[in-house]
C-alpha positions as CSV (number, residue, x, y, z in Angstrom):
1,X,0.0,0.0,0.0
2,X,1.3,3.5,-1.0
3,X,2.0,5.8,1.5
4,X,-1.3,7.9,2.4
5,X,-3.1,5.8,0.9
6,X,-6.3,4.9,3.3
7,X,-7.3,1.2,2.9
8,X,-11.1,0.4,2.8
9,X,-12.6,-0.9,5.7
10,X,-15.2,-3.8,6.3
11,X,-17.4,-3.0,8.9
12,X,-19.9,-5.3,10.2
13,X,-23.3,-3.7,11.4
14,X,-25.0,-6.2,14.0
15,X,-29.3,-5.8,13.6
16,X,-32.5,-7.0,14.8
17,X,-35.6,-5.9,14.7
18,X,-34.9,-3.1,17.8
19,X,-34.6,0.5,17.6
20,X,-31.2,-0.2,19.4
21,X,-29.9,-1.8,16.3
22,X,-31.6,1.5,13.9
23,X,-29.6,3.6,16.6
24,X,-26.3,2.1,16.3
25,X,-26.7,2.2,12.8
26,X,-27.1,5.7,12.4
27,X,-24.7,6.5,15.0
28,X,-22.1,4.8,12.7
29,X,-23.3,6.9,9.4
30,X,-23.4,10.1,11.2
31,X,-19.6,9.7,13.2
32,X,-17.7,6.7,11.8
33,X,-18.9,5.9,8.1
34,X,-16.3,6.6,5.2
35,X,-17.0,6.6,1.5
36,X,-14.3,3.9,1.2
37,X,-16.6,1.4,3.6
38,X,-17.4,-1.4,2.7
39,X,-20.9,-2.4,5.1
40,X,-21.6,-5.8,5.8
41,X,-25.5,-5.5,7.6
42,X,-25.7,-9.2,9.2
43,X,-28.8,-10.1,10.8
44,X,-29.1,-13.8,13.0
45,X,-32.3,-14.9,13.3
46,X,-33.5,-17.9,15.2
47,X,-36.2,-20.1,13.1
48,X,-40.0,-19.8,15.3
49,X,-40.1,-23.1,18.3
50,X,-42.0,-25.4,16.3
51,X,-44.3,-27.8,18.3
52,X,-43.5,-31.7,17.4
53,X,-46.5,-33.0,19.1
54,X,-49.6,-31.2,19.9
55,X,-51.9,-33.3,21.6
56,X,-55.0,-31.2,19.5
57,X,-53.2,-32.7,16.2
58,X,-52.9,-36.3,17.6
59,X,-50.4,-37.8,15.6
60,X,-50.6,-35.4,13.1
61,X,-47.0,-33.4,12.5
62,X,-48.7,-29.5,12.3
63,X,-47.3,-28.7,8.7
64,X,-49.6,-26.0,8.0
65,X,-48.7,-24.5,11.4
66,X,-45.0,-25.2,10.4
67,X,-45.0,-23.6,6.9
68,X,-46.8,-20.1,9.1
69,X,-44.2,-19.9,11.4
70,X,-41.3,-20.2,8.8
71,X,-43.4,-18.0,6.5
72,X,-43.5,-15.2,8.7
73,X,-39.9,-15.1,10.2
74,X,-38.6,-14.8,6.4
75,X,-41.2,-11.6,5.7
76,X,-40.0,-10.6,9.2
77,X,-35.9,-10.6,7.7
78,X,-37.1,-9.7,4.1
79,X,-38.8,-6.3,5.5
80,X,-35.6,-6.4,7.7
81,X,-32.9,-6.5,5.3
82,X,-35.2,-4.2,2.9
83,X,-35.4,-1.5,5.1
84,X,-31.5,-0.9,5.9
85,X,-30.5,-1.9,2.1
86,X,-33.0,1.1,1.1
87,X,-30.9,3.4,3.6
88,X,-27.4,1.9,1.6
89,X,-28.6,2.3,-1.7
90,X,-30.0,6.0,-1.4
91,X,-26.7,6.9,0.2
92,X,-24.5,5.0,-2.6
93,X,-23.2,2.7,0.0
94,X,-21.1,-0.4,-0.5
95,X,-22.8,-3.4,0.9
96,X,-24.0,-7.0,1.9
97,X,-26.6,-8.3,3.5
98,X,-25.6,-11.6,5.4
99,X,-28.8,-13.1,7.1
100,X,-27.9,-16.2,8.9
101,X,-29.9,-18.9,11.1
102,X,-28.2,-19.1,14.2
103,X,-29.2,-20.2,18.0
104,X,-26.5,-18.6,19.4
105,X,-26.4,-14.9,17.9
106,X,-23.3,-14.0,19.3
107,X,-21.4,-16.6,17.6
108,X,-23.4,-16.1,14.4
109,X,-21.6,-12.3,14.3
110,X,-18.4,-13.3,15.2
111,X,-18.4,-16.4,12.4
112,X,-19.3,-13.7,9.7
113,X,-17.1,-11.1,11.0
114,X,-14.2,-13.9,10.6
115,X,-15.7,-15.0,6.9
116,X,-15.5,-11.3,5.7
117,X,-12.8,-10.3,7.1
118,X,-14.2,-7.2,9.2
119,X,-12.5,-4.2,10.8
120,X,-14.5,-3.8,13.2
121,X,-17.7,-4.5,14.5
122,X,-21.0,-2.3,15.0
123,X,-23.8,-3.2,17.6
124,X,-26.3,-1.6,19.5
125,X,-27.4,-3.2,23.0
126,X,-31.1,-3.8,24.6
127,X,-29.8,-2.0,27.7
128,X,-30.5,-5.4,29.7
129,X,-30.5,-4.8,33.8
130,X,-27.8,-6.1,35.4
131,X,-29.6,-9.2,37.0
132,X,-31.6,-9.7,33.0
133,X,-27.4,-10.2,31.8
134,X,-26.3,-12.2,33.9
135,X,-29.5,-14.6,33.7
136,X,-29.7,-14.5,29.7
137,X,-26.3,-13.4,28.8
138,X,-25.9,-10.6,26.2
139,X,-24.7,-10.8,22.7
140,X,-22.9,-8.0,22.9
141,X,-21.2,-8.7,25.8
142,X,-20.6,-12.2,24.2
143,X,-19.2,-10.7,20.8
144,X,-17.3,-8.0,22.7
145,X,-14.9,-10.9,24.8
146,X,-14.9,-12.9,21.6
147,X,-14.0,-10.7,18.8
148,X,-10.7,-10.7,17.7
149,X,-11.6,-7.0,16.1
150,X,-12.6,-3.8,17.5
151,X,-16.3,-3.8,18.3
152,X,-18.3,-0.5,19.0
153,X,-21.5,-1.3,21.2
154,X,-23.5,1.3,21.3
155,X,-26.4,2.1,23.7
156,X,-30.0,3.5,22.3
157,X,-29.7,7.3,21.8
């Protein structure tokens, strides 16, 4: 690389569904974003708890209820990824949309963040109470003692 010469970054932007996730987003357009980005938006989401045996189906496997349930979460990550692409595209961003199944969220982010090679790492946080994290755990506390990048976690503004 040539002297002066600024090498793009890959950031990855953790979202959900939150207006945490909308927050840390815009935080990072408005004080870290660079023209030379390129934005990796990455979105785990768990598949719905599907029922195996429902005593009002008998034996009956609940396919009907199964194909809802599935249905929905994809229109639930299609409206998703739709609605921060439309944000990328108006402001001639360069981008990917990576949504992943995963049970364990936190590791979902840090497996992308490996696979694309990211900078750094974007997140916003529910704000859990202290006794809520330790209970349930917090994926960004997970991703922040995990990542082997820098990882920005920033609270709802």
């Amino acid at each position: 690389m040539a002297e002066g010469q600024v090498r793009d970054r890959t950031v990855l932007i953790a979202v959900d569904e939150s207006d945490h996730s909308r927050s840390a987003f815009e935080w990072y357009l408005k004080n870290v974003w660079k023209k030379a980005d390129t934005i990796i938006i990455s979105h785990m989401f768990e598949m719905p708890y599907l029922p195996v045996l429902n005593p009002k189906y008998g034996l009956n496997i609940p396919v009907e209820e199964w194909q809802k349930a599935i249905q929905d979460q994809l229109l639930k990550v299609q409206k998703l990824e739709a609605d921060y692409e439309a944000d990328m595209i108006s402001k001639k961003m360069h981008y990917k949309l990576r949504g992943e199944m995963n049970k364990a969220p936190g590791q979902g982010i840090i497996q992308v963040a490996e696979e694309e090679n990211a900078d750094m790492i974007i997140m916003g946080t529910r704000g859990l109470d202290m006794i809520r994290r330790t209970l349930l755990g917090s994926v960004s506390d997970y991703v922040v003692r995990h990542s082997h990048v820098p990882v920005l976690v920033c609270p709802k503004l």
